[in-house]
C-alpha positions in Angstrom: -32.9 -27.8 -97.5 -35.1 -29.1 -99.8 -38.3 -26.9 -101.4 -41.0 -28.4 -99.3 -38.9 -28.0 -96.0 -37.8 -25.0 -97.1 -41.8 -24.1 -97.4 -42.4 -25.8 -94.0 -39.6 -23.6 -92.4 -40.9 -20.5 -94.1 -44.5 -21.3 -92.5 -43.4 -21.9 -89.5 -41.2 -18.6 -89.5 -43.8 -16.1 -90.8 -46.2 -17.8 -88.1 -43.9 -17.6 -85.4 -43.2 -13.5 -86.2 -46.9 -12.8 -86.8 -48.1 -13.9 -83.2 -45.0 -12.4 -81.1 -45.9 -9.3 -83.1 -49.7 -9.6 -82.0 -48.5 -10.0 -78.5 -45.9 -7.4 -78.0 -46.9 -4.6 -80.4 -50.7 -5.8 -82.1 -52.3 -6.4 -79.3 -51.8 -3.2 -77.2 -52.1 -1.0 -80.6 -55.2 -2.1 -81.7 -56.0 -1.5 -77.8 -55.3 1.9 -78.2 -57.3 2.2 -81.4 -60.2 0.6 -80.0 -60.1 3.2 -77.1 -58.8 6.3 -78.5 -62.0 8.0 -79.0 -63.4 6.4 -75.4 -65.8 3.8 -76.5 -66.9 3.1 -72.9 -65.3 4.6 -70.1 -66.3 2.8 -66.6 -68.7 5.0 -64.5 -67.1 5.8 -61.1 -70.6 7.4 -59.5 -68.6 10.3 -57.4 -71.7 12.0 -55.8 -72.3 8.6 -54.4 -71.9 7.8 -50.8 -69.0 5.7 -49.8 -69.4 2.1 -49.1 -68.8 0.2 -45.8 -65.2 -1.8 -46.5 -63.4 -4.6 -44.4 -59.7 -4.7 -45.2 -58.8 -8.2 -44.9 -54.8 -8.8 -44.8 -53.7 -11.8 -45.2 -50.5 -13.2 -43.4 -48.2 -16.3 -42.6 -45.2 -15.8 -40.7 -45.1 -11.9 -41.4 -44.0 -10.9 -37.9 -41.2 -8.7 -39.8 -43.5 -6.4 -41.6 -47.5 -6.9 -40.4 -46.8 -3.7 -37.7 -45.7 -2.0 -40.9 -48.8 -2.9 -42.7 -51.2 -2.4 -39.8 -50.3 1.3 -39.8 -50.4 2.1 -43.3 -53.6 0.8 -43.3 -55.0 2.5 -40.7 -53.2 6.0 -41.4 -55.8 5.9 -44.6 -57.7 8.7 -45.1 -60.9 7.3 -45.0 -63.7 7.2 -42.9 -63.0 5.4 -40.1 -66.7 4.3 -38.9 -67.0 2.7 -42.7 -63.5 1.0 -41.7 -63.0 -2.8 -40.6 -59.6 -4.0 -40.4 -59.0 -7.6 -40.3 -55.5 -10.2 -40.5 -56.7 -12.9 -41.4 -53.4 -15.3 -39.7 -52.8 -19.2 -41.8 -51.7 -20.4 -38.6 -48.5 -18.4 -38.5 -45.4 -19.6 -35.6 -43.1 -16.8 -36.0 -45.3 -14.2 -33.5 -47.8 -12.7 -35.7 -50.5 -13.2 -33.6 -48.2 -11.0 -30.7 -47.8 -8.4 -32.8 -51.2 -8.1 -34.4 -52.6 -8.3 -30.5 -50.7 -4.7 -29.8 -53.8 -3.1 -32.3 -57.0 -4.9 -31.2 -57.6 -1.9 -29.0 -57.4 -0.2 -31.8 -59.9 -2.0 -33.9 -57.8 -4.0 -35.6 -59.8 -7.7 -35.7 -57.7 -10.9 -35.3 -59.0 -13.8 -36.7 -56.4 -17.7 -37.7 -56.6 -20.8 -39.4 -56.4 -23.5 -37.6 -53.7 -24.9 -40.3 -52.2 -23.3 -43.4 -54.4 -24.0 -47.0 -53.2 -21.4 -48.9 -54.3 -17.9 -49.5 -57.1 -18.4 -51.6 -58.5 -20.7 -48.3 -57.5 -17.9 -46.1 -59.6 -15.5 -48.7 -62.8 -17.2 -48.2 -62.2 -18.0 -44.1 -62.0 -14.1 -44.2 -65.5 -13.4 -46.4 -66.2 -15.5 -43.6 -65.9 -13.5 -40.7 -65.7 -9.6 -42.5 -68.8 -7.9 -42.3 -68.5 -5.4 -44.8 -70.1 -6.5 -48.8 -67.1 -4.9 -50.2 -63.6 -6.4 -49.1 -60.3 -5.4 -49.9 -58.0 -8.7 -49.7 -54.4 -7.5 -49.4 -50.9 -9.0 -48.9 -49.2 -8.1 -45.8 -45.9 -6.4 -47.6 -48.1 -4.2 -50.0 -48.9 -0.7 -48.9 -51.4 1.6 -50.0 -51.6 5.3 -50.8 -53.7 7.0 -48.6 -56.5 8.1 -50.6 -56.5 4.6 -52.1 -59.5 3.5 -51.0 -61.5 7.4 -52.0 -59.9 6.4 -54.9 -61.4 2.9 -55.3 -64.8 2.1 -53.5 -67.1 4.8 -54.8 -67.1 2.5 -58.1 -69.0 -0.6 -55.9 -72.0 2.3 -56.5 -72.0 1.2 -60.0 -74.0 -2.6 -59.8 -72.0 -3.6 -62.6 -68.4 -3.7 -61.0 -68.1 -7.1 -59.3 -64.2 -6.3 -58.5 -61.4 -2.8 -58.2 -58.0 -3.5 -58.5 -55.1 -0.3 -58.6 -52.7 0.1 -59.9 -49.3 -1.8 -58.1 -45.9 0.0 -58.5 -42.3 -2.0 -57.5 -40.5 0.0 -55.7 -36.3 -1.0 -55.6 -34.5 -3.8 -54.1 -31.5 -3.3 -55.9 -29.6 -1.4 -58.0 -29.6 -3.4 -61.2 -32.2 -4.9 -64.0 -34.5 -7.0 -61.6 -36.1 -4.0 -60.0 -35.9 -1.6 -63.4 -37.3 -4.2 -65.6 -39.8 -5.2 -62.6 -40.9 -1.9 -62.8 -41.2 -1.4 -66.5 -42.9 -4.9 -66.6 -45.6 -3.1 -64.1 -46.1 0.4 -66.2 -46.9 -2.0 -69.2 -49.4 -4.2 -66.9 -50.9 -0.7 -65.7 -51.1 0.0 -69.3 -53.2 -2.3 -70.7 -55.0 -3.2 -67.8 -56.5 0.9 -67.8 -57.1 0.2 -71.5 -58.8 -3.3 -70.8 -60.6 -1.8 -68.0 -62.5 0.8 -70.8 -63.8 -1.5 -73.4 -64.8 -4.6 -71.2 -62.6 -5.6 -67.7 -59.8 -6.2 -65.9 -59.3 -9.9 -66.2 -56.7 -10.0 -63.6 -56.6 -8.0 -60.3 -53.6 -7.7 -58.4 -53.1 -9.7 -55.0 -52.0 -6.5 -53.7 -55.3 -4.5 -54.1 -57.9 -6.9 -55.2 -61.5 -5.4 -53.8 -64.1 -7.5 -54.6 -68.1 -7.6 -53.6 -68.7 -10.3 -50.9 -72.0 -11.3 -51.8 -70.4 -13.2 -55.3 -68.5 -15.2 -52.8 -70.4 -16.0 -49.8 -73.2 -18.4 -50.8 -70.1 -21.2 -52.8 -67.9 -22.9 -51.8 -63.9 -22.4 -52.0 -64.1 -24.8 -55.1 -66.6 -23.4 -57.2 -64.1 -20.3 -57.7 -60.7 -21.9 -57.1 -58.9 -25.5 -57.7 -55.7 -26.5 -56.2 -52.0 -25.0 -57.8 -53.6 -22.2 -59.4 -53.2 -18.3 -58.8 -56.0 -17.5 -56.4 -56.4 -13.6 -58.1 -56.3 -15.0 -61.1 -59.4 -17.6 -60.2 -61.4 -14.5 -58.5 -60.9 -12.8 -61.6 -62.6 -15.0 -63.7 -65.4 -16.4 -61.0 -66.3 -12.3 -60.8 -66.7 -12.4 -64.6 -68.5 -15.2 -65.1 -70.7 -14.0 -62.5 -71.9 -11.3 -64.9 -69.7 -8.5 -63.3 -67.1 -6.3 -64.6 -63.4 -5.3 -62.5 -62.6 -1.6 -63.1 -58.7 -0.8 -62.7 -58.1 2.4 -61.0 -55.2 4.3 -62.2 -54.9 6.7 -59.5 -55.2 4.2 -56.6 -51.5 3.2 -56.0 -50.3 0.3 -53.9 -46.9 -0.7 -53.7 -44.6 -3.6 -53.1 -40.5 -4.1 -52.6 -39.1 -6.3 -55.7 -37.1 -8.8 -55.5 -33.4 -7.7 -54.9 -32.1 -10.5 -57.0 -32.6 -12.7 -60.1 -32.9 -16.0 -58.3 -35.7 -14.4 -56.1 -37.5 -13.1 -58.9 -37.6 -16.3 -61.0 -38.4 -18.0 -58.0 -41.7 -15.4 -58.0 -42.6 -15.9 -61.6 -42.0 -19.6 -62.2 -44.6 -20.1 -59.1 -46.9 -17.4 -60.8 -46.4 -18.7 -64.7 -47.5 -22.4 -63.2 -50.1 -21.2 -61.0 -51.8 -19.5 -64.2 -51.1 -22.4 -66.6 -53.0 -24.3 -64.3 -56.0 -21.5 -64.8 -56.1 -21.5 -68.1 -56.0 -25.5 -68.7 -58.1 -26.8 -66.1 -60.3 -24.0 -65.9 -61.3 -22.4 -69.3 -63.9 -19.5 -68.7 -67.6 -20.1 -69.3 -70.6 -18.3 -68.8 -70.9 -14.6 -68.0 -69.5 -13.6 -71.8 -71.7 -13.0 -74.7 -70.4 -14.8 -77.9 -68.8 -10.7 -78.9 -67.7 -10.7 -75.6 -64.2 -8.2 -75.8 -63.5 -11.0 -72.9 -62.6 -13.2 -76.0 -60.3 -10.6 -77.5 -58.7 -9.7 -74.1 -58.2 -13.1 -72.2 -56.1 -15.2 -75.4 -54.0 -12.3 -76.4 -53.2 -10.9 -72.5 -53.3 -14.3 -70.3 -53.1 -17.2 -72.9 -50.4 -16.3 -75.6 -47.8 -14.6 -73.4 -47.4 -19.0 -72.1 -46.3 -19.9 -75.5 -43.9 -16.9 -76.4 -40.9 -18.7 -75.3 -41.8 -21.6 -77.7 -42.3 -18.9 -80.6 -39.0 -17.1 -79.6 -37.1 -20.5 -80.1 -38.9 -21.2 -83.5 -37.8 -17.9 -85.0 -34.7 -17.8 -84.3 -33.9 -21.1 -85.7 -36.1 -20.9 -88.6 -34.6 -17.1 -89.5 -31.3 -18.5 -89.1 -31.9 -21.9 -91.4 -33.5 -19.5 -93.9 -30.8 -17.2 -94.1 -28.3 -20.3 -94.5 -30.8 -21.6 -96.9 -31.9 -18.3 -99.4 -30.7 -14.8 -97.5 -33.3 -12.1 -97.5 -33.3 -9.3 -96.0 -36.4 -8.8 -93.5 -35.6 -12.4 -92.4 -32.4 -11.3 -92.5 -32.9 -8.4 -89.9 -35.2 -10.2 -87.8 -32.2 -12.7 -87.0 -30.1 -9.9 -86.0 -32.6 -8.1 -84.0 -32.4 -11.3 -81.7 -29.1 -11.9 -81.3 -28.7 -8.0 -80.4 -31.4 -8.9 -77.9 -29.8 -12.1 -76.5 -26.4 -9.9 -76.7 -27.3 -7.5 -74.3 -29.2 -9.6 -71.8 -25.7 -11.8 -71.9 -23.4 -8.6 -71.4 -25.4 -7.1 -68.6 -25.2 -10.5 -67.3 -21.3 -9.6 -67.6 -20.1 -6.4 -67.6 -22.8 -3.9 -68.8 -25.1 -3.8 -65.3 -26.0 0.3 -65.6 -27.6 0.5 -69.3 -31.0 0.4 -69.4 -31.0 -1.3 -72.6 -28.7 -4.4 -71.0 -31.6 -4.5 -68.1 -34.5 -4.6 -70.3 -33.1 -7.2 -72.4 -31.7 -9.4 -69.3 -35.0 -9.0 -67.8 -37.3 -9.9 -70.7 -34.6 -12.9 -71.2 -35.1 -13.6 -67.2 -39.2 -13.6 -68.2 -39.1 -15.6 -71.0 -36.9 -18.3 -68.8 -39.2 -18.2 -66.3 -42.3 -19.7 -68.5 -40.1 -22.2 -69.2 -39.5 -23.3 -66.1 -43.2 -22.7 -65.4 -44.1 -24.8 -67.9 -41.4 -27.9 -66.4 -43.9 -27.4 -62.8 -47.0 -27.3 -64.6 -46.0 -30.9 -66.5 -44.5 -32.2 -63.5 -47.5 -31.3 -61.4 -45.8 -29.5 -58.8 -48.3 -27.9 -56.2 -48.7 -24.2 -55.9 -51.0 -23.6 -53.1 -48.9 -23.2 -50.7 -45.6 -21.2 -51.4 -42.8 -20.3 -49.8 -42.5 -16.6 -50.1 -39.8 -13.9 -51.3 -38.4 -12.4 -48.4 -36.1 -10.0 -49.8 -39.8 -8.9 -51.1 -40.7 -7.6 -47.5 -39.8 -4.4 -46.0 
């Protein structure tokens, strides 16, 4: 190579390295520096009285497990008089409706879409018709702890909390890396979303458990908060931020979901979810609601925004570390292209033969991530539509 590609390709590595390291290790570091000594914890008012809460579950075609999920929700241990129940039904044809009828005499409210619009439609049908300020929109395949919501709603007594969201565990579909790295995936999520949750907000609740005040919702229209192909949590998110409002994550409020039992089902998941939020972040940018210092600035690029270009980066270095150890060895550049192969390695042999390491899984898994922003990326350009989606069933219980 000559000097000034040589140059070029040294730029281009050192860039490269620099922002991966922000995002896996940089980021969450300085995260924990920023709120080792506490610099703002979110008040949860305990003394206060418990708010009023409709539960609105949300459903198409979920025959299979909606029985399930009506009786974990109404085995919670809370109040039952400050309780509304509600399945809100996008015009389901599998018996839904049958089964949800077996717990109207029970309080359980039944209320369907004429046709199916998506979930972020069947969100705002259900503000709608709950009569509670504070709604809990759930899927019908998560379940909840039972002291999830004591857990949760007592921070609604703080005015600045707009949205709660707890924390979502994966609980096994198979015996291999899906589930283990889909779980380790989650305990990082948890992480930083606790830490994000101290020095400004949650910028992303979970579809599982995403509470949210009514009130923000009620007086605008479905496309004021969302647009078409994007991830409806995601768009709350950021209409609850803008609105002024911060999202607390609760730690101790656990919800939990079945992984997918397989690698197809999971890229399947994540390609839908990596389009839906590319289409967030580019025809939506966030406005309003942050001052200039805003941590929201800090948070939202390095959490939501670079973790889209990572396979892009990944591909850089590996070809620029391995041109410029062709080129003029040395030895951190050197050791960076060796670290990646090893990575690339073991995602390939647990692909083959090495199925029980942990190390195999978490490399096969991050591998399986990093493929599925690609593919992400493919939808997003070809302008597939994500608003309505078919979804996972080896997901359901």
């Amino acid at each position: 190579m000559s000097i000034t590609a040589v140059h070029f390709v040294n730029w281009v590595f050192w860039l490269s390295l620099i922002l991966l390291i922000w995002q896996f290790i940089g980021y969450p570091a300085l995260l924990l520096l920023i709120t080792f000594k506490s610099l703002r914890r979110t008040p949860r008012e305990v003394g206060a009285a418990l708010p009023r809460v409709s539960i609105m579950i949300l459903a198409y075609n979920e025959a299979a497990v909606i029985a399930k999920k009506i009786e974990n929700t109404l085995s919670l241990t809370y109040p039952p008089e400050l309780l509304e129940v509600l399945v809100v039904d996008s015009a389901s044809n599998d018996g839904t409706s049958v089964v949800v009828s077996q717990y109207t005499d029970r309080g359980v409210k039944y209320i369907s879409q004429k046709r199916r619009e998506g979930k972020a439609s069947a969100i705002q049908f259900g503000i709608a018709h709950a009569r509670h300020e504070v709604i809990v929109a759930t899927d019908a395949n998560a379940f909840f702890a039972p002291d999830v919501l004591q857990q949760t709603m007592r921070y609604f007594n703080n005015p600045e909390i707009g949205g709660v969201t707890a924390a979502m565990h994966q609980r096994a579909g198979d015996q291999g890396g899906v589930s283990f790295g889909g779980g380790l995936y989650w305990r990082v999520e948890q992480w930083l979303r606790g830490r994000e949750s101290r020095i400004h907000s949650v910028i992303g609740m979970s579809g599982e458990f995403a509470a949210f005040r009514a009130s923000i919702f009620r007086s605008v229209p479905l496309n004021a908060w969302y647009i078409p192909g994007s991830a409806d949590d995601f768009s709350m998110s950021l209409y609850i931020i803008r609105s002024g409002k911060r999202i607390a994550y609760v730690s101790d409020a656990s919800v939990w979901e079945r992984a997918p039992s397989n690698p197809q089902d999971l890229l399947k998941q994540k390609v839908r979810i990596i389009t839906q939020t590319l289409v967030n972040v580019f025809h939506r940018l966030p406005a309003g609601g942050h001052r200039p210092m805003s941590y929201f600035w800090f948070i939202y690029p390095s959490h939501k925004v670079l973790p889209l270009f990572a396979p892009l980066l990944l591909l850089f270095l590996l070809v620029t570390s391995a041109g410029l150890t062709a080129a003029e060895p040395n030895v951190l550049i050197s050791i960076v292209l060796i670290l990646q192969v090893i990575i690339y390695l073991f995602a390939a042999l647990h692909k083959l033969v090495l199925k029980s390491w942990r190390i195999s899984q978490t490399c096969y898994f991050f591998f399986l991530i990093q493929w599925s922003i690609i593919l992400g990326w493919r939808d997003y350009l070809l302008k597939k539509d994500y608003t309505v989606w078919d979804k996972i069933s080896t997901s359901r219980v």
